[in-house]
C-alpha angles and dihedrals in degrees: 000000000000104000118192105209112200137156157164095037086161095196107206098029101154118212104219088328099312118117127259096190091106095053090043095054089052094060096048094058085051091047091050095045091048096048092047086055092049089048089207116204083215147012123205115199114192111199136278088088079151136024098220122036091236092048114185118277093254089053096057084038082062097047102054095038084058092048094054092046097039084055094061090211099314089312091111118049117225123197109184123198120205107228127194090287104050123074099236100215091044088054094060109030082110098056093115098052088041091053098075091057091051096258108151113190138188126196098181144009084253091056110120120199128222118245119253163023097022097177103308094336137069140241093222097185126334130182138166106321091359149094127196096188124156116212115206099299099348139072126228131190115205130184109208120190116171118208104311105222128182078235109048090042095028093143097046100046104047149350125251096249096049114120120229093267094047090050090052095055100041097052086063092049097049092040083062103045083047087055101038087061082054109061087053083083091062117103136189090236091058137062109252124211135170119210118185152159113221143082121276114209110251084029097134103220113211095245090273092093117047135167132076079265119049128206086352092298126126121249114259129186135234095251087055098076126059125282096250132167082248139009119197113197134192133185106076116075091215118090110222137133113251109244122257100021099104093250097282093100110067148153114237090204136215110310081212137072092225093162134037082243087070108058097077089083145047130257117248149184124200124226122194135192114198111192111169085200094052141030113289102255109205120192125193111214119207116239113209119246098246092191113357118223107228142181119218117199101179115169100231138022089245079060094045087053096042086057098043085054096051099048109043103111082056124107114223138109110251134201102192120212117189129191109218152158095209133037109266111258120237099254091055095056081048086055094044094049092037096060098032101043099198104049106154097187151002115217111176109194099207107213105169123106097242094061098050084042088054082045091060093036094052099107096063096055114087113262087263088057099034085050088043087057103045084044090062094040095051096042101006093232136115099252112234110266084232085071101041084055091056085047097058099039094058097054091047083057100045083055103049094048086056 
């Protein structure tokens, strides 16, 4: 069985307030051609499909376009997670429309899917966290548990007069006891998966998600989750292989660079071949970088300009530092954005002794002048006197109303 593991596609992810729609489009032809040329016997989607859960009208219009191509007519079947971003009724309002090519999708742990014909293949039994499907001649066994949520399993997970610890820990309890019901469906004559939405302790995030909790969800360890033949994992935006499990539980990661953060590794899918009779071969396939997200340091605004220059027919997101002794002028930041089109920001990083003597200095200036120069520290820029108006005007009020 040739199995194709995604995830966290986040249609609709925004950059600074600029679209991403283009570049995920793009993917998602590439996705499509390459799987037609794997011909995978199966695709495993685990969660994050949007990155609001009322993603814009195009976004679900890719989706669903995707979906209907990377079935190839019912003969691959698709079984699709909700993650924390995803609202999980929304996700599968078109199920019955997506049955009959061969789309299976799950909202919430507590989805249960209809037996049978899903495109050219079978639901053979589902319940609460699991799939019985058979797959032309062969019968796989997959645990799907959509992003576990407090909230979406608030009743299972804790109780109401638990403190924050104690939910912590037991989340991670009752995940496992969850889990460990589970994997009583699996069988030796099937071929037994696991497909799920959470962070998995030792799991390394690519700097997007931060926290000891991420995305509001508890910390769960390896152990925690069954012994498959492969574990597909979504959450983290970084694809890497969770130590200790012998290769076979991974995160497929993000397709997409969303965060500068990002940007130090490749995009990946992962392909994997499950054979009962040989050893589970898994692939990881390069995703191109559609528009790469970049960081320029340059060392003066004449070398700003020059790259900007020089590099104005490319395509790639910038943030733009620049080492310099004066606040950048107004016509310099218009040279800089007409020549390189998607600049995302302007950082001057002011060097010289008489700025960091105004920055120490600052305290003995009035509140317009003290605001002025933190403006131009922070953007390097002179504010609008428009702003420096509001600014004033609000503190007069705040202290009239004292």
């Amino acid at each position: 069985m040739r199995i194709i593991h995604t995830s966290d596609w986040h249609l609709g992810k925004n950059l600074e307030g600029n679209s991403r729609l283009e570049e995920q489009e793009r993917f998602l032809d590439f996705f499509v051609e390459r799987s037609h040329e794997l011909k995978p016997d199966l695709i495993l989607i685990a969660g994050d499909i949007y990155d609001t859960p009322n993603p814009p009208a195009k976004a679900e219009k890719l989706f669903y376009d995707a979906l209907k191509k990377l079935s190839r007519e019912g003969d691959c079947l698709i079984l699709v997670i909700a993650g924390n971003h995803d609202n999980p009724e929304r996700l599968v309002s078109a199920t019955p429309l997506a049955t009959e090519h061969g789309i299976v999708m799950l909202g919430t742990p507590k989805t249960i899917v209809l037996p049978g014909e899903y495109g050219k293949h079978t639901v053979l039994d589902s319940g609460e966290g699991f799939v019985e499907l058979k797959i032309r001649n062969e019968k796989a066994v997959v645990l799907a548990v959509p992003y576990p949520s407090e909230k979406r399993l608030g009743e299972v997970l804790y109780q109401d007069n638990e403190e924050e610890d104690e939910r912590a820990s037991s989340y991670e309890k009752r995940v496992g006891e969850l889990f460990r019901q589970l994997e009583k469906k699996f069988r030796e004559d099937t071929v037994n998966l696991t497909v799920t939405h959470l962070f998995v302790n030792g799991a390394d995030p690519s700097g997007s998600e931060r926290a000891s909790t991420l995305g509001g969800s508890f910390l769960v360890n390896s152990a925690t989750l069954p012994r498959a033949d492969y574990t597909a994992l979504g959450h983290i935006h970084r694809m890497q292989i969770i130590p200790g499990t012998d290769k076979k539980m991974r995160y497929s990661g993000s397709p997409i660079q969303y965060n500068i953060s990002e940007a130090a590794y490749g995009k990946k899918f992962i392909v994997v071949d499950i054979d009962t009779a040989k050893e589970t071969e898994i692939t990881e396939v390069d995703i191109p970088t559609f528009k790469p997200i970049e960081l320029w340091q340059v060392d003066s605004i004449e070398e700003a300009i020059a790259r900007c220059e020089a590099h104005k027919d490319e395509e790639s997101w910038i943030y733009l530092e620049i080492k310099t002794d004066r606040p950048l002028r107004e016509d310099e930041i218009k040279a800089m954005k007409s020549l390189k089109k998607d600049i995302l920001e302007i950082r001057p990083i002011i060097e010289s002794i008489e700025q960091q003597e105004a920055a120490d200095n600052i305290y003995e200036l009035s509140f317009e002048e003290q605001f002025s120069e933190f403006y131009k520290l922070q953007n390097g820029t002179e504010p609008r006197r428009e702003l420096i108006d509001l600014i004033t005007s609000l503190l007069e009020d705040d202290d009239e109303t004292d």
